[in-house]
C-alpha positions in Angstrom: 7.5 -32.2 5.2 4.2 -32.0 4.1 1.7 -28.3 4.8 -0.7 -26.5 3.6 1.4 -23.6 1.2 0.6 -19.7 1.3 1.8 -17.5 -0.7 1.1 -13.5 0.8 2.1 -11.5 -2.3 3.8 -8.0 -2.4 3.9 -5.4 -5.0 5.0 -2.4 -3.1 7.5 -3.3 -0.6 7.4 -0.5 1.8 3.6 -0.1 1.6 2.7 -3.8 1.8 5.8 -6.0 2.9 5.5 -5.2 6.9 1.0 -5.5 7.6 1.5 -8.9 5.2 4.2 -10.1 7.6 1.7 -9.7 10.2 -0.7 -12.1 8.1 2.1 -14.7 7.5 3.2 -15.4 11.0 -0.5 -15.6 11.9 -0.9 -18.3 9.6 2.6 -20.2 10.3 1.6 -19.8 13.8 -1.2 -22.5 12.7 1.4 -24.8 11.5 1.2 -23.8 7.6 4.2 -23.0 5.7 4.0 -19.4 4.3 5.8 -17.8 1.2 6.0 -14.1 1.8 7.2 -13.0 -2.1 7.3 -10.0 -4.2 4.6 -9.8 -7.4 7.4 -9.5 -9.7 9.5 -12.5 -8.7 6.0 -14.7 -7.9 4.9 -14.7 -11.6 8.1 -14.6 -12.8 9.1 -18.1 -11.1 5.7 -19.9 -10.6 6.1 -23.2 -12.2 9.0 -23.4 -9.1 6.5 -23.4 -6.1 4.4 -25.9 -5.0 0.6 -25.2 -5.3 -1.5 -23.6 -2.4 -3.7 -20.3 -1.6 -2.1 -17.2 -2.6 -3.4 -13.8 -1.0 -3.2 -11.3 -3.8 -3.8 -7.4 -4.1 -6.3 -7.2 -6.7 -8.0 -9.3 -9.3 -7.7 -6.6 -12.4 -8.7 -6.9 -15.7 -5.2 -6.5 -17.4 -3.9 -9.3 -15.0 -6.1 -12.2 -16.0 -3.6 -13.8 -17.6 -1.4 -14.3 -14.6 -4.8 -15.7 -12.7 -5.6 -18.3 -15.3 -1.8 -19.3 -14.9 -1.7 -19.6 -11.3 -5.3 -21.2 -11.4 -4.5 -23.9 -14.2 -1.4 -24.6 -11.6 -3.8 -25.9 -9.5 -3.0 -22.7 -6.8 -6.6 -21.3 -4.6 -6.7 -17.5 -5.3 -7.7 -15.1 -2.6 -7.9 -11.1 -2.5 -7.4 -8.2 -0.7 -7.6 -5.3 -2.5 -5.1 -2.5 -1.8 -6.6 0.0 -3.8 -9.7 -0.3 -1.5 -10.9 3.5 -0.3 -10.7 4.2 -4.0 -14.0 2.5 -4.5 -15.5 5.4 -3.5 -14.2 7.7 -6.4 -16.1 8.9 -9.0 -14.3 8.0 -11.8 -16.2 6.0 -14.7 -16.1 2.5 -15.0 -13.5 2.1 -12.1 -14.9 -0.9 -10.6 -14.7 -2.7 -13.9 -11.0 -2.0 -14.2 -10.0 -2.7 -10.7 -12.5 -6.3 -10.9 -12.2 -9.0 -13.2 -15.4 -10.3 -13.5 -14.3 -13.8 -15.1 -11.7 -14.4 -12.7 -14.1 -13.1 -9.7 -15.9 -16.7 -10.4 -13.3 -18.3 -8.8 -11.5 -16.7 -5.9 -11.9 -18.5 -2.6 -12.1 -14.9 -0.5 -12.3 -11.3 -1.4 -11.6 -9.5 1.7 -13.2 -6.4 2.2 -12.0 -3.0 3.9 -15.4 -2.3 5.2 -19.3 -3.0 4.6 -19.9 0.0 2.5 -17.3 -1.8 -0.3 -19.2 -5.0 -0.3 -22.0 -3.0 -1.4 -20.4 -1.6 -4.3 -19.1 -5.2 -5.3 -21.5 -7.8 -4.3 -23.3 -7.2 -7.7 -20.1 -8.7 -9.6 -18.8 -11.0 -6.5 -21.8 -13.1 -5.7 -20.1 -15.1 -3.3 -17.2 -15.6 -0.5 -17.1 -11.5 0.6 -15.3 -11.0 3.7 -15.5 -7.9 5.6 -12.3 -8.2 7.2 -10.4 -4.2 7.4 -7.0 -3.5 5.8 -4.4 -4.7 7.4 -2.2 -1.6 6.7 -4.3 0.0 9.7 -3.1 -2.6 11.9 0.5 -1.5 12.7 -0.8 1.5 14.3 -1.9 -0.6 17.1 1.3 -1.7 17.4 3.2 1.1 17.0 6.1 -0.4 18.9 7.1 -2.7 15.8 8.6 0.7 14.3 10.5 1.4 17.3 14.2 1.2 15.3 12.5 3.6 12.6 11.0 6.5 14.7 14.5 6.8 16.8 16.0 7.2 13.3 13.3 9.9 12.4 13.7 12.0 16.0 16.2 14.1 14.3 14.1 15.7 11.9 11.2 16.8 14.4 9.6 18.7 14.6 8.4 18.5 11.1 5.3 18.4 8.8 4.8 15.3 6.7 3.4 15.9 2.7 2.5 12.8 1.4 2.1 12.7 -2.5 -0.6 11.2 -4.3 0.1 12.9 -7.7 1.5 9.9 -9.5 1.8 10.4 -13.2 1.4 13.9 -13.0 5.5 13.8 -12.3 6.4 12.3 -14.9 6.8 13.9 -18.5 3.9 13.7 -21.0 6.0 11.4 -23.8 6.2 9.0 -20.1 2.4 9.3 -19.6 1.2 8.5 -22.6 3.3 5.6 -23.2 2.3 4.2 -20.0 -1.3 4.6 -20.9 -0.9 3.0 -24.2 0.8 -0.3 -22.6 -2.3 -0.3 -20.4 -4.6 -0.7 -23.4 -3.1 -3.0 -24.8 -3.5 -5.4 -21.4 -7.4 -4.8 -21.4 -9.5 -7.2 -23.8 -12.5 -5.1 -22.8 -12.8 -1.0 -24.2 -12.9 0.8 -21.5 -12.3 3.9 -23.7 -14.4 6.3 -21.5 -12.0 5.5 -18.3 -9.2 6.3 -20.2 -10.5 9.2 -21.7 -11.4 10.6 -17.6 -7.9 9.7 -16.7 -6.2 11.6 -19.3 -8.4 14.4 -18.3 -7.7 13.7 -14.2 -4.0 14.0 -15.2 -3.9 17.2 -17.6 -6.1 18.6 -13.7 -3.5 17.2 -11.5 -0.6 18.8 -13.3 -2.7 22.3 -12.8 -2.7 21.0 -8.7 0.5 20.2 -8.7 2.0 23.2 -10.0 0.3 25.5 -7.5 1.3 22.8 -4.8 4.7 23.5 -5.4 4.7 26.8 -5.8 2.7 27.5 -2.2 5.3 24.7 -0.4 8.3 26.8 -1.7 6.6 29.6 0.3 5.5 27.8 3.5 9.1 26.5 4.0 10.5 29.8 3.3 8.1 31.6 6.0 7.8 28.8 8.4 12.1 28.5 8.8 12.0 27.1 12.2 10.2 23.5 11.0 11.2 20.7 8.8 8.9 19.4 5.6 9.4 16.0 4.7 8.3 15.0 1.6 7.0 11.5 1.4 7.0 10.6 -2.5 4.3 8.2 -4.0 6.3 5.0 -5.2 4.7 5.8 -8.5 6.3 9.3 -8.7 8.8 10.3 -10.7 11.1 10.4 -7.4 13.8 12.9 -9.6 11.3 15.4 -10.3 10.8 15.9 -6.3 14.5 16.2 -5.8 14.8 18.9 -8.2 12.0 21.3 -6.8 13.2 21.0 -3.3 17.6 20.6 -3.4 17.7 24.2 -2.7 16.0 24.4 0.4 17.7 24.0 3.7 14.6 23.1 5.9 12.8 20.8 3.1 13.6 16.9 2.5 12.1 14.5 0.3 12.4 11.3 1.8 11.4 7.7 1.0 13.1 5.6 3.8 10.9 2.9 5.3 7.1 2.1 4.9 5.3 5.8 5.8 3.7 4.6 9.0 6.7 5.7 11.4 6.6 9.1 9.7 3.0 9.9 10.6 3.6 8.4 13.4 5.9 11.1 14.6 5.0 14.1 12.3 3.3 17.3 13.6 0.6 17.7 10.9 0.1 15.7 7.6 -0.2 18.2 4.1 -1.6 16.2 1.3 -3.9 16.7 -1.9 -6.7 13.9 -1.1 -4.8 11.5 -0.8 -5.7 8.4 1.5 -2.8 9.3 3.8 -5.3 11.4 5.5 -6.8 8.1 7.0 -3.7 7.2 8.8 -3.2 10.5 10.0 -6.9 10.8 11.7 -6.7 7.5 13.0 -3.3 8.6 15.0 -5.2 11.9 16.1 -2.9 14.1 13.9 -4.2 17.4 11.9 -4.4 16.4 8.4 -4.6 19.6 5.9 -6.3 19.1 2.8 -4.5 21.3 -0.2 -7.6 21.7 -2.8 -6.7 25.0 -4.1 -8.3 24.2 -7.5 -11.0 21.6 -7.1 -12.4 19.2 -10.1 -16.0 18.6 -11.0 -17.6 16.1 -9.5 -14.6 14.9 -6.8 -15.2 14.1 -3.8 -13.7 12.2 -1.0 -15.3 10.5 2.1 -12.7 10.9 4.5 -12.9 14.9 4.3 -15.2 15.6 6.6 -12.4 15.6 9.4 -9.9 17.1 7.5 -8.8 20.7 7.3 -9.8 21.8 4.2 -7.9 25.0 2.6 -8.3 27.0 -0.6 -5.2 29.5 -0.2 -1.8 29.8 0.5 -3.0 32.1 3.8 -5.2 29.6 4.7 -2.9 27.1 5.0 -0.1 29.1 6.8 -2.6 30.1 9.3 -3.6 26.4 9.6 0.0 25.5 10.0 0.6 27.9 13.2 -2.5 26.5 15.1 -2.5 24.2 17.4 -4.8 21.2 16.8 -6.3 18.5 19.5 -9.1 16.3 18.9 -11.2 15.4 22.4 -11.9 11.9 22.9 -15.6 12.1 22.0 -14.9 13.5 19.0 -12.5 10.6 18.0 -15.3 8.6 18.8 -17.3 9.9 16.0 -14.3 10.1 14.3 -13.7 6.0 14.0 -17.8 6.0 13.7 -17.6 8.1 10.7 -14.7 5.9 8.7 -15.4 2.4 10.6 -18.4 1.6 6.8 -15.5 2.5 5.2 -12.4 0.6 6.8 -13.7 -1.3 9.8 -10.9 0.5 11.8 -10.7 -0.7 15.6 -8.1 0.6 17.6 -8.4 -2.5 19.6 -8.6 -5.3 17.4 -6.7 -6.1 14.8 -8.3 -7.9 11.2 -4.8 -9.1 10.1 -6.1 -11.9 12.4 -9.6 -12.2 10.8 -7.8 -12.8 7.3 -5.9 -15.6 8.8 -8.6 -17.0 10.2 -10.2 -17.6 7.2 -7.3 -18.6 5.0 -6.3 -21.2 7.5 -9.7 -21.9 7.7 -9.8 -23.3 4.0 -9.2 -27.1 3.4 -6.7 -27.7 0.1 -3.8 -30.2 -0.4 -0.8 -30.1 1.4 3.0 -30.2 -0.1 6.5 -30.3 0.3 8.8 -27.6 -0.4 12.6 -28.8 -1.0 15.7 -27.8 -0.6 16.5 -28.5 -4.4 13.7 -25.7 -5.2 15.1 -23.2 -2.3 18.5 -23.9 -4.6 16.6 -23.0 -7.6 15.1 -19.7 -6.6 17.8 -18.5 -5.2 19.9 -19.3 -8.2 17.2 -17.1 -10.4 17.1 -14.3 -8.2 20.8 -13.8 -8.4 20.8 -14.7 -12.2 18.0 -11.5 -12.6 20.2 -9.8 -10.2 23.2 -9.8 -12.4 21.0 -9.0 -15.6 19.0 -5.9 -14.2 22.7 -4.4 -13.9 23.0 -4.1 -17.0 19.6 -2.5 -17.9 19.3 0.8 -18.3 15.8 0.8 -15.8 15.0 -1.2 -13.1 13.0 -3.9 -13.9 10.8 -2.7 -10.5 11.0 0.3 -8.8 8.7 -0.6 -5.9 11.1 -3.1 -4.7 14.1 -1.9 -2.5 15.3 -4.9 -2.0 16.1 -4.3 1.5 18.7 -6.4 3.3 16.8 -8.9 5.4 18.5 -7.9 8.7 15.9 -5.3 8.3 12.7 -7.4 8.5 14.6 -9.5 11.1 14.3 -6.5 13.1 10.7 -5.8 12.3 9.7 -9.5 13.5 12.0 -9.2 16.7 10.1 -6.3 17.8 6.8 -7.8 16.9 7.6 -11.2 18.8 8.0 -8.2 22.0 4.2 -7.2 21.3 3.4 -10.9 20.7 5.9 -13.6 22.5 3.7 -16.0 20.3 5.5 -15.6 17.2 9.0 -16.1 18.7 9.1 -19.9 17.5 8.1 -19.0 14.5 11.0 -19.5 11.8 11.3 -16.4 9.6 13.9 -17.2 6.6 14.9 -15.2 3.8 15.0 -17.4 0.4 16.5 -14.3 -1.1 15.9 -10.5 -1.0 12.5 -11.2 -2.7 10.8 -14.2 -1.0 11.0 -14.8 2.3 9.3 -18.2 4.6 7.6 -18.9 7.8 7.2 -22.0 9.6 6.6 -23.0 13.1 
């Protein structure tokens, strides 16, 4: 049968798989067909789907390639950029690397997290700007979709959550600047002076996260009675974590399920500006901002509620006080971030992207059962192959069992009894449909 085709892409499965579900029933709910896929196995198998819109996570500069591809295909490319609250960062030449401004020509939608990014962008996007939210911000609206996962996390509380943002400052210098010198190569344009900052932004984080470390090993150690979870970037080196922490009994690094579940349930958030702190204030939670050492000129827009502390005392006191914040003050509080990411407790803009997408007129076509075969065939064939490499092709993908996102949409259909006819099948471990 004959529908419109769209393709909700993935690149981080437990940051991104469960808010793009969201989208995808929305939209089969409408009578389209909907490909929920990973990045990897997208690009890797294009010339297997049949053509339609595809909702992607950014339109960078090293990616062009794969957006002339999917464009000469005849496919509609729209956006939704996940590294949204870092538009407010200070580095040099950011926008430039996180917009392709020849590909930017011909995207149906950008979607917006809030009117003050639109500002910063509607000098290289002249047209189709949506402010629509980020969907990630959704879920905690619906925090009864995670119902499975918080019974499984009761047994640690109570406990204070530290959620990395340090990235490559885990990994070993020879790893850095390899990585940095494959992302040169990708970028037709010099952008010599961002990758000069970044070099520089690393050689600072791995100062931070040094003295991170060292002040954790002593919170835990004073502080016997509660549990730290630490809640890895999937960009760390996930090893390096392991190694600082085995040796304490009342610290666990932990990367199970997408992070909403654990702030959900934590007792205070610990991070080092990281945009973690937005989820925790919007579920009312004390959020402790480690900037022990700060660097010129960085600044993040979200501080302004946070706790911010400068010493080990400092944040041991900060950890024995009690926190609360009033309802007025939450008020100002969603006020105060709503520019930024058009947060509403009680609305939700997974619906406004669907709206739109559905909203778009473009060919219908089939999808058969010879090219389910197909893809199936391929994902077991690079399956069997990445067994016998010595690194995962993709480390963002955990390839979960898809029992596990059955789960997910059974306790969404609870929240929403609309959903419920809609037919959620897993292709393979990687792409997944919806159809009413």
């Amino acid at each position: 049968m004959k529908k419109k085709n769209y393709y909700i892409i993935y690149e981080i499965e437990n940051r991104d798989f469960i808010p793009r579900m969201l989208i995808g029933l929305e939209l089969a709910k409408n009578g389209n067909r909907v490909f929920l896929v990973s990045k990897y196995f997208f690009y890797k198998n294009l010339n297997y789907f049949p053509t339609g819109m595809i909702l992607e996570k950014g339109i960078t500069n090293d990616e062009e390639k794969n957006y002339d591809k999917i464009l000469d295909r005849g496919h509609l490319l729209s956006v939704i950029d996940e590294e949204g609250a870092r538009y407010y960062d200070n580095e040099p030449k950011f926008l430039s690397i996180r917009i392709s401004k020849r590909t930017s020509k011909k995207i149906s939608h950008f979607f917006c997290w809030g009117n003050k990014q639109k500002k910063k962008i509607n000098h290289i996007i002249k047209k189709n700007i949506s402010v629509s939210g980020a969907p990630k911000y959704d879920l905690y609206n619906i925090k009864k979709i995670f119902k499975d996962q918080l019974a499984m996390i009761k047994k640690f509380k109570p406990y204070i959550l530290i959620s990395s943002n340090f990235t490559f400052a885990t990994w070993e210098d020879k790893d850095f600047k390899e990585k940095i010198n494959s992302l040169k190569k990708n970028y037709k344009v010099d952008h010599s002076s961002y990758w000069n900052n970044y070099v520089k932004k690393y050689k600072f984080k791995k100062i931070v996260l040094k003295a991170f470390i060292k002040d954790l090993i002593r919170l835990s150690k004073k502080f016997k009675r509660i549990n730290f979870i630490l809640r890895p970037h999937p960009n760390d080196n996930q090893s390096f974590w392991h190694k600082k922490f085995n040796k304490l009994n009342n610290f666990s690094v932990n990367s199970k399920f997408s992070i909403e579940p654990w702030i959900i349930n934590c007792n205070a958030l610990i991070n080092n500006n990281c945009t973690t702190t937005l989820d925790g204030l919007i579920n009312k939670k004390k959020v402790i901002n480690y900037s022990k050492i700060k660097r010129k000129g960085e600044s993040y827009f979200f501080n302004k509620y946070t706790h911010n502390v400068k010493s080990y005392e400092s944040l041991a006191k900060h950890i024995r006080t009690n926190y609360e914040i009033n309802s007025i003050n939450y008020k100002k509080l969603i006020t105060h971030l709503k520019g930024y990411i058009n947060y509403n407790p009680n609305k939700n803009c997974y619906k406004t992207i669907s709206e739109n997408l559905n909203s778009f007129k473009f060919k219908k076509e089939e999808f058969s059962l010879i090219t389910k075969n197909i893809l199936s065939i391929m994902f077991q064939k690079d399956k069997i192959i990445n067994l016998f490499r010595k690194k995962s092709v993709n480390k963002k993908i955990v390839n979960r069992s898809p029992i596990y996102y059955y789960k997910v949409k059974k306790n969404i259909e609870k929240i929403y009894p609309k959903y419920t006819s809609i037919n959620f099948r897993s292709i393979n471990e990687q792409l997944y449909t919806f159809e009413s």
